[in-house]
C-alpha positions in Angstrom: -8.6 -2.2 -33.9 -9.3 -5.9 -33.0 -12.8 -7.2 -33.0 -13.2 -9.2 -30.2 -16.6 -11.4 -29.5 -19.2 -10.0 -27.3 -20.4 -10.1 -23.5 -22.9 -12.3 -22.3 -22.4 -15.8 -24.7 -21.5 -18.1 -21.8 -23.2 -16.0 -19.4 -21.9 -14.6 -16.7 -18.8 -15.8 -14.5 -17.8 -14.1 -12.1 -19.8 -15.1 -9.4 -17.7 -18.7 -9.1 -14.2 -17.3 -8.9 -12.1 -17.1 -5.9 -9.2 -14.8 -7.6 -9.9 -11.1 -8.9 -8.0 -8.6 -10.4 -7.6 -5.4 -9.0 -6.0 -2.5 -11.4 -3.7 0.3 -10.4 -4.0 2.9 -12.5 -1.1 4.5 -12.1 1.2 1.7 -12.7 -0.8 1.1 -16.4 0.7 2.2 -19.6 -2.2 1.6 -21.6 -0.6 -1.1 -23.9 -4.0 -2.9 -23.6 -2.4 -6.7 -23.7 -4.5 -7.2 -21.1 -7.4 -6.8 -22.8 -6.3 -8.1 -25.6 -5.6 -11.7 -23.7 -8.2 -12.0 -21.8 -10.7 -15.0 -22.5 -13.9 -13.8 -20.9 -13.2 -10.2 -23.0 -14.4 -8.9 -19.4 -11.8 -5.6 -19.9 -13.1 -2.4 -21.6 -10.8 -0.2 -22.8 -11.1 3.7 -22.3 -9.2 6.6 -23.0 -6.8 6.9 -20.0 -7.7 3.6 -18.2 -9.2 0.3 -18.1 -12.1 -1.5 -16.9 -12.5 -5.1 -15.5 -16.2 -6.2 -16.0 -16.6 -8.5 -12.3 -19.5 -10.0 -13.7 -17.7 -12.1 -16.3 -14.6 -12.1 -15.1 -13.8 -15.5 -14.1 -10.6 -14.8 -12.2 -8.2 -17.0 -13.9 -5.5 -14.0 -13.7 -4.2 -14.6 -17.6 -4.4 -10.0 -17.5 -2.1 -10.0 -14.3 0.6 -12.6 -15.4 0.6 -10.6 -19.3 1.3 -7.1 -17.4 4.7 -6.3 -17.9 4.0 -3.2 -15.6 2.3 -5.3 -12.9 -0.8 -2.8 -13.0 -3.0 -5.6 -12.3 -2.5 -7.5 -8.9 -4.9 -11.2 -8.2 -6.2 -11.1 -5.0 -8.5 -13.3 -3.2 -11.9 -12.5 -3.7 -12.6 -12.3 0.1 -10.2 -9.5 0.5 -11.6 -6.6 -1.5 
């Protein structure tokens, strides 16, 4: 498995974006690109799903646009 750096070394961004992601489940194939792209490393990976970490997720929708099963959606922050 790829190591990727840890939580917490720029400190938290989420609370600045006006973009989120918001994952549907059943649409994921669990290829993990996703988390694998993702600059802020704010997805976990877990057995049958993932998990976007809001507090360091900084909205800038690079997990949406790498989805080739359009599991993840960017809405506006305001909406959820």
């Amino acid at each position: 498995m790829i190591a990727k750096p840890s939580k917490g070394s720029a400190g938290k961004t989420g609370l600045w974006r006006t973009f989120k992601p918001v994952y549907d489940v059943e649409k994921c194939n669990l290829c993990h690109l996703c988390w694998l792209y993702c600059p802020e490393n704010a997805i976990d990976v877990l057995e049958d799903r993932i998990v976007i970490d809001y507090d360091y997720c900084k909205g800038c929708g690079i997990c949406a646009k790498i989805c080739a099963k359009k599991a993840i959606e960017m809405v506006r922050e305001e909406e959820t």
